[in-house]
C-alpha positions in Angstrom: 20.7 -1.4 17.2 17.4 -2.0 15.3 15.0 0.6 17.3 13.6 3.2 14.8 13.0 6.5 16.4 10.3 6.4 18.8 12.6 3.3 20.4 10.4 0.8 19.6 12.1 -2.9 18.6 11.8 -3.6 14.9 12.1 -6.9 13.4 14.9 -8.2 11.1 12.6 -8.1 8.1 11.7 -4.9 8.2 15.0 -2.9 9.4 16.6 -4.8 6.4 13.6 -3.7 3.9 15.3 -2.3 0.5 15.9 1.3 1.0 17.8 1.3 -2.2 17.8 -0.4 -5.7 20.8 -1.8 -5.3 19.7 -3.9 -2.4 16.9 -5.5 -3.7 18.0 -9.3 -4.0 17.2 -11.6 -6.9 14.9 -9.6 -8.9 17.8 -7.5 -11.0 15.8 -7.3 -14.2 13.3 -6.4 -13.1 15.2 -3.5 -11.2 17.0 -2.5 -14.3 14.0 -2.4 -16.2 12.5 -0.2 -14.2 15.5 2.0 -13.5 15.4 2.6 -17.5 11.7 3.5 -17.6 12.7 6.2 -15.5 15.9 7.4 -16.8 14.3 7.4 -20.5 11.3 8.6 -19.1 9.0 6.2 -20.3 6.5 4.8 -17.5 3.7 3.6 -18.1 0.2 4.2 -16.2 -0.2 1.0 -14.8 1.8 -1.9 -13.7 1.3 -5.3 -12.2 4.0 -7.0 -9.7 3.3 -10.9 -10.0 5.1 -13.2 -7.6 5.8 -15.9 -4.5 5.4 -13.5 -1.4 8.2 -12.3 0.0 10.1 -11.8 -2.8 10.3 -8.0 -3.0 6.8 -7.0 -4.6 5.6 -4.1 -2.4 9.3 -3.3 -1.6 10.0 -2.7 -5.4 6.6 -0.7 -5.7 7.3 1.4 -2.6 10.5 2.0 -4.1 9.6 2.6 -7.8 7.4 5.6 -6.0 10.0 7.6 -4.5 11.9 6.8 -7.3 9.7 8.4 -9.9 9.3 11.4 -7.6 12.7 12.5 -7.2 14.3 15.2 -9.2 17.4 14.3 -8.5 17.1 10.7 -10.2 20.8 8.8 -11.5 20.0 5.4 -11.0 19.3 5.8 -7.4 16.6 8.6 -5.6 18.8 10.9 -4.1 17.2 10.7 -0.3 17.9 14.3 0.3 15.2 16.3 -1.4 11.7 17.2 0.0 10.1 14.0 -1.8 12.4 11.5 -0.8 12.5 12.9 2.6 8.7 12.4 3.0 8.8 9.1 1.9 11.6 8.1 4.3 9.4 9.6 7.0 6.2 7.9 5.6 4.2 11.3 5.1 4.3 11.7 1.1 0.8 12.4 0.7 1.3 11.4 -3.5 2.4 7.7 -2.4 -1.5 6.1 -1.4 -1.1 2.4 -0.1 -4.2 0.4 -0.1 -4.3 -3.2 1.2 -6.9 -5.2 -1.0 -7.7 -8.3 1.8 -9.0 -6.0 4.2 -10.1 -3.3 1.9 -11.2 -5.1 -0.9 -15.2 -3.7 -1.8 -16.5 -1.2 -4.7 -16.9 1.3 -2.2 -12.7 1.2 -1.1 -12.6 1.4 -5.4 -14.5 4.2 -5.7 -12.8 6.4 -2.7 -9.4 6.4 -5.0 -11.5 7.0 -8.0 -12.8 10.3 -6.6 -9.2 11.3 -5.5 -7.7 10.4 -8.8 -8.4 13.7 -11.0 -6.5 15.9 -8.4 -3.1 16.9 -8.9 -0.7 16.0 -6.5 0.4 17.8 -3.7 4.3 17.3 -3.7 5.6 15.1 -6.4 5.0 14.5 -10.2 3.1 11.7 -9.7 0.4 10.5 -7.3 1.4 7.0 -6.8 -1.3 4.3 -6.1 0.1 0.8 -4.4 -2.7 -2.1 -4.1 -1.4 -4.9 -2.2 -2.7 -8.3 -3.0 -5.0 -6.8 -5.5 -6.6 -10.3 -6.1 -8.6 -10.1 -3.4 -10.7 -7.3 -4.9 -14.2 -8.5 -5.8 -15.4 -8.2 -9.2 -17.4 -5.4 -8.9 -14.3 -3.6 -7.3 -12.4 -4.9 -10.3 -15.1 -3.6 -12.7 -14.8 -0.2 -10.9 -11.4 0.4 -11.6 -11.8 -0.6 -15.1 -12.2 2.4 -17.0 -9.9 4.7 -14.5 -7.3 2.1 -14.9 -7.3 2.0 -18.5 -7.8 5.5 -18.7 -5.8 7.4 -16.1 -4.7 11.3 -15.7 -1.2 11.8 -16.8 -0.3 12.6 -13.3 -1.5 9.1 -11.7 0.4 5.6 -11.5 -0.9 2.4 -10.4 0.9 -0.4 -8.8 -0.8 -3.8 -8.5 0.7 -6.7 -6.7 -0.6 -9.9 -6.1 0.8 -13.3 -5.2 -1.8 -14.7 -7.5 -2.3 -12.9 -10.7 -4.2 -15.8 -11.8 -7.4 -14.7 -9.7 -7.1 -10.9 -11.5 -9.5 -10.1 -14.2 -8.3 -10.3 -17.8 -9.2 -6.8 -18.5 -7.2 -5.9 -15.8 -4.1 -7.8 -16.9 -4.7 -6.3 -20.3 -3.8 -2.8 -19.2 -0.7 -3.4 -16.7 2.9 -3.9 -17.6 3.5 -6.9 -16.0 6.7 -7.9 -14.1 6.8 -11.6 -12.3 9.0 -11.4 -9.7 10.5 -14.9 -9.5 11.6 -17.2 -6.3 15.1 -16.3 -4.5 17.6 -18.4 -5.5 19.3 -20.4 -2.0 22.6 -18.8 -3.0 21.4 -15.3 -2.8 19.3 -15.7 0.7 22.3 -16.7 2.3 24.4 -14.5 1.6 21.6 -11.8 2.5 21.2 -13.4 6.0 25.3 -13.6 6.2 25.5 -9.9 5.4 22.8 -8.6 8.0 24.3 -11.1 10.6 27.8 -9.7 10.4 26.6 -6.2 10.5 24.5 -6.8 13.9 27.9 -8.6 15.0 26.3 -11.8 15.7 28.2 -15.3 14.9 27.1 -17.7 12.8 27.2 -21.3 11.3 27.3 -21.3 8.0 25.4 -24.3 7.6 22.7 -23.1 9.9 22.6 -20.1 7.3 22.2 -22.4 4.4 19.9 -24.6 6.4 17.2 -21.3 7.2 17.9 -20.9 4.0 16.7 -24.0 1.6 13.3 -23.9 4.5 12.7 -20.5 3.7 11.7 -22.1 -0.1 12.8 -18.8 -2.1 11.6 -15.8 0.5 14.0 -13.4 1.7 10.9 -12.4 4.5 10.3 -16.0 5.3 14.0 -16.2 6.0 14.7 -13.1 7.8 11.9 -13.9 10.2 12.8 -17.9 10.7 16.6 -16.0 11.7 14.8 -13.7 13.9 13.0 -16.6 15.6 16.5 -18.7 16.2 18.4 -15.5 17.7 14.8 -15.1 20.2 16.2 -18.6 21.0 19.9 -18.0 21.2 20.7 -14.3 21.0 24.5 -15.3 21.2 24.7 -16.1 17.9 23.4 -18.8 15.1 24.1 -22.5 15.4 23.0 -25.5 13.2 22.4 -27.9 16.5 19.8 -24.5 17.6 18.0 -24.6 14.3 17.9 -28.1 14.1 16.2 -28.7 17.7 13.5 -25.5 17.0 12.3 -26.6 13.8 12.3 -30.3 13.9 15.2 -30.7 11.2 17.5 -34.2 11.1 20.8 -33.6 10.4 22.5 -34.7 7.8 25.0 -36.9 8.9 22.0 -38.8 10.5 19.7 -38.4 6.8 23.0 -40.5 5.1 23.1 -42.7 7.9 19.1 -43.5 7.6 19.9 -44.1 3.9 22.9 -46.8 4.7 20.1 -48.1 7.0 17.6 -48.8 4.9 19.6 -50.8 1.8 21.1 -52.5 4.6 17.6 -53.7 5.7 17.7 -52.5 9.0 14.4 -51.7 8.7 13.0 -52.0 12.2 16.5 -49.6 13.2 15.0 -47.0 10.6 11.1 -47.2 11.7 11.4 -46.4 15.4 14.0 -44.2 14.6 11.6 -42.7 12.3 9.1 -42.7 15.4 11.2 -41.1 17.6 11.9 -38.2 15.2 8.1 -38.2 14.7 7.6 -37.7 18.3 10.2 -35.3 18.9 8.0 -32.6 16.5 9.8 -33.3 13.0 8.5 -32.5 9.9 8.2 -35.5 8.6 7.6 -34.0 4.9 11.0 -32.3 5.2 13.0 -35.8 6.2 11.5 -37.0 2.8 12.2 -34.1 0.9 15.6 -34.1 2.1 15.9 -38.1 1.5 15.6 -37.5 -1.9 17.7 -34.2 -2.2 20.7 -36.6 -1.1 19.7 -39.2 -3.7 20.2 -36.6 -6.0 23.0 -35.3 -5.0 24.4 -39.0 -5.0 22.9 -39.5 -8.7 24.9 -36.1 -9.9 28.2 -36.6 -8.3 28.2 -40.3 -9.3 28.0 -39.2 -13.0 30.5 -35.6 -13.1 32.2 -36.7 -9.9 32.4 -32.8 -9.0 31.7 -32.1 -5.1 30.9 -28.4 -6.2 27.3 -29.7 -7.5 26.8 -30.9 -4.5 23.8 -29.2 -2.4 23.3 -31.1 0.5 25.9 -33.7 1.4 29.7 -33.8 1.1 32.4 -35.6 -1.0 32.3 -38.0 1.2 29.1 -38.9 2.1 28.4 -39.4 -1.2 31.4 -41.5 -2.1 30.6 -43.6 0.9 26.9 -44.4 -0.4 28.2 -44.7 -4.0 30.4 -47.7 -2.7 27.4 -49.5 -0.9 24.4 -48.3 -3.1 23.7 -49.3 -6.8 23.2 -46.7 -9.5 19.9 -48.9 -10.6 18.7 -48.7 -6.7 19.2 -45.0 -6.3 17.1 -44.4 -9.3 14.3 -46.6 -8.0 14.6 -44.9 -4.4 13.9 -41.2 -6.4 11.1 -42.8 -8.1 9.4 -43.6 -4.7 10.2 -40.5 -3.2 9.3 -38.6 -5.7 5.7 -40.4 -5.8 5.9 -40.2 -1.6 5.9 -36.4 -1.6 3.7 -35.9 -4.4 0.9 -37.1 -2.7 1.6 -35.7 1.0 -0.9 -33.3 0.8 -3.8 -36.0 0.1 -2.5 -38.3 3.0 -4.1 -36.9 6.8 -1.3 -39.1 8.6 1.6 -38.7 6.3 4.0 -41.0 8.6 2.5 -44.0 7.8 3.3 -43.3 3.7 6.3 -42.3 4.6 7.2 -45.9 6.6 5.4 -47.5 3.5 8.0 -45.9 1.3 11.0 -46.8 2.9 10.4 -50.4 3.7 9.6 -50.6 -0.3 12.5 -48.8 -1.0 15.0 -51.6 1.0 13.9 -53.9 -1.2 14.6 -51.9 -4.1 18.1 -53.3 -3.7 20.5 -54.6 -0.5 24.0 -52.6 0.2 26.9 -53.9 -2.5 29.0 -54.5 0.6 26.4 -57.3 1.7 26.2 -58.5 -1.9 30.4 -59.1 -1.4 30.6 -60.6 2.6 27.1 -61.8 3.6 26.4 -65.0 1.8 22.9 -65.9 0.8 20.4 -67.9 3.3 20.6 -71.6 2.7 16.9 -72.1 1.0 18.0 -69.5 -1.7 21.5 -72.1 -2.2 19.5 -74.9 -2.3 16.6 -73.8 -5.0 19.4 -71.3 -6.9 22.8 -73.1 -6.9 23.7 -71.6 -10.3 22.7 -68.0 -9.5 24.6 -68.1 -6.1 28.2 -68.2 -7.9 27.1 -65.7 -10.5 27.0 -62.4 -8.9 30.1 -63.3 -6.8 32.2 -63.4 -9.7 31.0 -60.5 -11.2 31.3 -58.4 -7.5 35.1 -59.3 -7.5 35.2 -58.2 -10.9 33.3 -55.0 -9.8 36.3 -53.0 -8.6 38.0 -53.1 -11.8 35.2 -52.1 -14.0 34.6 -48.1 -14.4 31.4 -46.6 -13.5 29.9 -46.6 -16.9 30.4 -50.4 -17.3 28.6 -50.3 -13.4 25.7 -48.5 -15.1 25.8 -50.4 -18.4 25.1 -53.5 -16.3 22.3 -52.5 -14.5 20.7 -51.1 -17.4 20.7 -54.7 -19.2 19.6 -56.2 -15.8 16.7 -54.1 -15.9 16.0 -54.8 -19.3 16.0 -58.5 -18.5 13.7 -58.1 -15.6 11.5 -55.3 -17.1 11.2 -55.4 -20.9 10.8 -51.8 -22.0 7.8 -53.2 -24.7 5.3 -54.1 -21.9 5.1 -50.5 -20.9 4.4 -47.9 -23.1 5.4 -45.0 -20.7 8.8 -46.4 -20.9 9.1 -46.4 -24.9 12.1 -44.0 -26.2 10.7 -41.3 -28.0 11.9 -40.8 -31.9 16.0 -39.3 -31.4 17.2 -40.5 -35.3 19.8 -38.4 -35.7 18.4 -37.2 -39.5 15.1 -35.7 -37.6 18.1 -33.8 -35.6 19.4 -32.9 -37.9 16.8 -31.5 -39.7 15.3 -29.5 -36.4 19.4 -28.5 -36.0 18.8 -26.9 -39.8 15.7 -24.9 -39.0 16.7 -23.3 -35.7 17.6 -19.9 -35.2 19.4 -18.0 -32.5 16.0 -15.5 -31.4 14.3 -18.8 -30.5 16.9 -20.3 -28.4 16.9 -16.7 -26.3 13.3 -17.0 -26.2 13.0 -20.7 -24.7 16.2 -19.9 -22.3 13.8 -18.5 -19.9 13.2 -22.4 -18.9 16.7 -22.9 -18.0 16.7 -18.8 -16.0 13.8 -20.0 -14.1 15.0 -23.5 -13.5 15.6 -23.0 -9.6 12.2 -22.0 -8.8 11.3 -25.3 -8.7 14.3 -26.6 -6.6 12.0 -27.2 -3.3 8.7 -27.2 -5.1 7.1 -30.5 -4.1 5.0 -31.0 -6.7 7.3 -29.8 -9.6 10.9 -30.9 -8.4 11.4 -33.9 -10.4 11.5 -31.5 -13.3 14.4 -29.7 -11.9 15.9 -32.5 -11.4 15.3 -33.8 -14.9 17.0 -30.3 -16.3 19.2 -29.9 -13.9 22.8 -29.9 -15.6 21.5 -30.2 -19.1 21.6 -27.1 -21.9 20.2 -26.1 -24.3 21.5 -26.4 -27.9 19.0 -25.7 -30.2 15.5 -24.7 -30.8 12.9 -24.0 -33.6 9.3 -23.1 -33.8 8.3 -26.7 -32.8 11.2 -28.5 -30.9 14.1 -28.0 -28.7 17.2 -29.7 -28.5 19.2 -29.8 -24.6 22.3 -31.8 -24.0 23.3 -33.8 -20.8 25.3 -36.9 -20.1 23.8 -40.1 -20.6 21.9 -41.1 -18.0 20.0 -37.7 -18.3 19.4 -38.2 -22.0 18.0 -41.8 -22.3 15.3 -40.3 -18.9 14.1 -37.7 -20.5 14.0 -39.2 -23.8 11.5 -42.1 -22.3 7.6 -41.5 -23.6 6.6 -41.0 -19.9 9.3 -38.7 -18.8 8.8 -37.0 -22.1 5.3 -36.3 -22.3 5.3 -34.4 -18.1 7.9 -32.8 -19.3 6.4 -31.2 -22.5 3.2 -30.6 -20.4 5.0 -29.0 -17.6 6.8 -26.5 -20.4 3.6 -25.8 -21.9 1.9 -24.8 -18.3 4.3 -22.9 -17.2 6.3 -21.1 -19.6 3.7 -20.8 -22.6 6.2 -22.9 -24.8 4.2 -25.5 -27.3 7.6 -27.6 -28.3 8.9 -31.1 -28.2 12.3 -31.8 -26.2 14.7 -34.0 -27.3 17.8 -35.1 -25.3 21.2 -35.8 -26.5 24.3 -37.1 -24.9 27.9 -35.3 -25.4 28.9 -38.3 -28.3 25.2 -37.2 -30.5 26.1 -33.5 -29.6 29.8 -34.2 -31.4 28.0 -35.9 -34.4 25.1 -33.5 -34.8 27.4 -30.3 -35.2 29.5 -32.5 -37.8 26.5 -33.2 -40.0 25.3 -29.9 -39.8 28.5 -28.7 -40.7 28.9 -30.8 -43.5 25.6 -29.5 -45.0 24.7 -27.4 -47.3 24.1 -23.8 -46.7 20.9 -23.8 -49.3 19.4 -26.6 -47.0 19.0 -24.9 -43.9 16.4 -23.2 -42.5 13.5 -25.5 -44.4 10.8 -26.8 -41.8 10.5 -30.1 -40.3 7.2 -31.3 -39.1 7.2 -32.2 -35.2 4.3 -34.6 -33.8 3.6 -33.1 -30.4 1.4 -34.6 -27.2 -2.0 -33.9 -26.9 -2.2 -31.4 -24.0 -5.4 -32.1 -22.6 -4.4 -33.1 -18.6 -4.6 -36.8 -17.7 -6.9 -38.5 -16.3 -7.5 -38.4 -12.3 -6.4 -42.1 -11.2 -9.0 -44.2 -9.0 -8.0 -44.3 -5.2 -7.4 -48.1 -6.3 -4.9 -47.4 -9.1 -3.3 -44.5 -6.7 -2.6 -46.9 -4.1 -1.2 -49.8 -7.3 0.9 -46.8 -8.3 2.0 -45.9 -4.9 3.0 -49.5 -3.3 2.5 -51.6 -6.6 1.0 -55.4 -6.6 0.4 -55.3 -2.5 -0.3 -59.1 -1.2 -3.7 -58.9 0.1 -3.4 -60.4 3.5 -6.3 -62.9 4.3 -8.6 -62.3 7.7 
């Protein structure tokens, strides 16, 4: 079934390339864009495909080429004339690929520079495709300069590059440029579902989805991880065969760690832990899917909707809702989210992973102990008075609704922590007049504009280092925004983190970084929402639109932490043992 004509095998990846627009996956503006630079005929010279690799780059480009070259062109190239049929066959002579890591001198350069003023020999155009173009040197670069910016009518050039960053800026000047963003899970899976049922091969759904979330937003990366588990098991695609060839812990037995560790079963959990270790698992990925559950737990604890869940179900989450504090799962995120952001400075990342998890059982005990196990006998005797409180207020607990739950461990953590002693945990300025007044001065072109965080949200799912901003947007929107400050809504819980100082000030650093937006967010709950649109519409019409001034962060980056003050913020006051 996949042999191309000379019978040789071909892999998944590449008999299920794009031959066609309209099965290129997760980049669709950029496909219509393009579509409409042909059908208006309006292309330009030079163009630069930016992106994570395997998202559709050279595909696109190769594409785009035949494209262009067909005069039969309605949205789709017609694969029946003489140019399309030359590019199916892989002799166009107008379509020149060039692959910049193993070509990359001024002498490659200067080869398609000689080349250039001829007309081509089939097609309009004489298409020029450089593959990771950043790894051309600078005198390469320079080379190119002036043909680039300069070009016959006749020639395009098509850059792409999976890090435009390392391309010159008078390069980047002269190309359209078109970032091709990370796959969406969604999307992948269904691709690998649709190429499974047309080779007629069974599947488990959750061994899709699984493939999926590893393959981190790469339809290639996917495709080839599939390839590798039907090599394995050509009979079809289970979750128990992916599992055992890549490491993975399922996720019955991820929940059932969790349970472990708040019930302080912590030698259980570390030579489990050591057996997974041993067995080849990625030891990274248990973490990273650790805290995917706490999220999931944090989410559906909040909206109660099982269809925002992403990694556990209904029940699994209802069942650690009923044994884990609101408070503790918090605190648990925190330390993951720490854990994982240092895993690529740590050479034996097991040991910070057992580090974490024995901190993270005493971040809080199961509420079924709190009910049935009663405390040892030197806590009665020292705290007589403290023993009887929390009973009461654990019978009382099934009574009370999950806001009152969450109420209560926000005043218990007020009690224990006093927001004044640390700065970072200040509430930045949310008076509902200086909402007002941003509310007044926004305008509809800006909130298009800054929706681009919220499009691009995703990307950042299964990125390690930038995850706990997804899940700090995740489920919010946005409601207004000016030249200076935006406005999102979100429940609650959602509100009060982001509207902390530290929380705050990542987050305005991280929109800055990588979007190019210079703007302040503030958070608002459904109930400030409500109130906000009354005021504004109870004002005048002559007082909109007047500015507000907006104090923003300095954005100069932070400064590196000691290895001593990593470790305190890693593992906090440590008891230094005595030889």
């Amino acid at each position: 079934m996949r042999y191309n004509d000379g019978m040789a095998y071909q892999v998944l990846y590449r008999t299920y390339r794009p031959a066609r627009f309209s099965e290129v996956v997760g980049q669709e503006y950029i496909v219509k864009t393009l579509v409409n630079a042909i059908r208006n005929n309006k292309i330009a010279h030079a163009y630069l495909f930016a992106g994570p690799r395997g998202t559709g780059k050279t595909s696109v480009a190769k594409l785009f080429a035949k494209a262009i070259n067909c005069p039969n062109f309605k949205n789709e190239a017609c694969d029946n004339c003489e140019n399309c049929k030359a590019y199916l066959e892989g002799t166009h002579p107008d379509i020149i690929e060039l692959d910049a890591a193993s070509n990359n001198g001024v002498d490659d350069i200067r080869e398609i520079i000689e080349q250039v003023p001829y007309a081509p020999l089939l097609g309009k155009y004489k298409v020029y495709i450089i593959d990771e173009v950043h790894m051309l040197t600078t005198q390469a670069f320079n080379a190119l300069l002036k043909t680039l910016e300069e070009p016959p009518a006749h020639v395009i050039f098509i850059l792409a590059t999976t890090d435009p960053q390392k391309v010159i800026p008078t390069v980047l000047s002269r190309c359209q440029r078109y970032n091709f963003s990370k796959i969406s899970l969604y999307e992948i899976k269904k691709r690998m579902m649709n190429i499974l049922d047309k080779e007629q091969i069974p599947y488990d759904e959750k061994a899709a989805e699984e493939l999926s979330r590893m393959a981190e937003g790469g339809m290639r990366d996917a495709l080839s991880l599939l390839e590798q588990c039907l090599s394995y098991n050509p009979d079809g695609l289970k979750l128990e065969d992916v599992e055992h060839i890549f490491g993975l812990t399922s996720v019955a037995e991820e929940v059932s760690l969790y349970l472990k560790i708040h019930d302080r079963k912590i030698s259980e959990v570390i030579s489990r832990m050591r057996e997974i270790y041993a067995a080849g698992a990625d030891t990274k990925r248990l973490a990273v899917d650790l805290l995917d559950i706490v999220k999931d737990v944090l989410i559906y604890s909040d909206q109660g909707k099982a269809n925002l869940l992403t990694r556990i179900t209904e029940a699994e989450a209802q069942d650690i809702i009923n044994h884990v504090s609101i408070e503790t799962l918090f605190k648990d995120a925190g330390e993951l989210e720490r854990l994982i952001s240092r895993e690529k400075q740590s050479q034996n990342f097991l040991i910070y992973l057992e580090l974490c998890l024995i901190k993270m059982s005493e971040n809080g005990s199961l509420i079924k102990e709190k009910k049935e196990t009663p405390r040892p006998a030197k806590e009665e005797k020292n705290e007589p008075v403290k023993e009887a409180e929390p009973k009461q207020e654990i019978k009382e607990e099934k009574e009370e609704t999950k806001e009152e739950i969450r109420e209560e461990a926000k005043e218990e953590v007020k009690k224990e922590e006093p927001v004044e002693e640390d700065p970072g945990l200040k509430v930045i300025d949310t008076d509902m007049n200086f909402l007002l007044a941003i509310l007044l001065d926004a305008n509809k072109d800006l909130k298009i504009s800054d929706q681009i965080i919220y499009n691009k949200l995703d990307l950042y799912a299964y990125d390690t280092e930038k995850r706990k901003f997804y899940q700090m947007l995740i489920g919010t929107e946005l409601f207004a925004s000016n030249k200076d400050a935006m406005i999102i809504s979100g429940n609650r819980v959602q509100a009060d983190n982001i509207n902390t100082r530290s929380a705050n000030e990542d987050l305005y650093r991280f929109i800055n970084k990588e979007f190019g937006i210079d703007k302040m967010v503030y958070a608002i709950d459904p109930d400030k929402k409500r109130r906000l649109i009354e005021m504004y519409k109870n004002t005048p019409r002559e007082m909109r639109n007047r500015p507000v001034y907006v104090e923003k962060y300095n954005i100069e980056e932070k400064r590196e932490l000691t290895p001593e003050e990593k470790l305190k913020d890693l593992f906090g006051d440590v008891v230094k043992v005595e030889e």
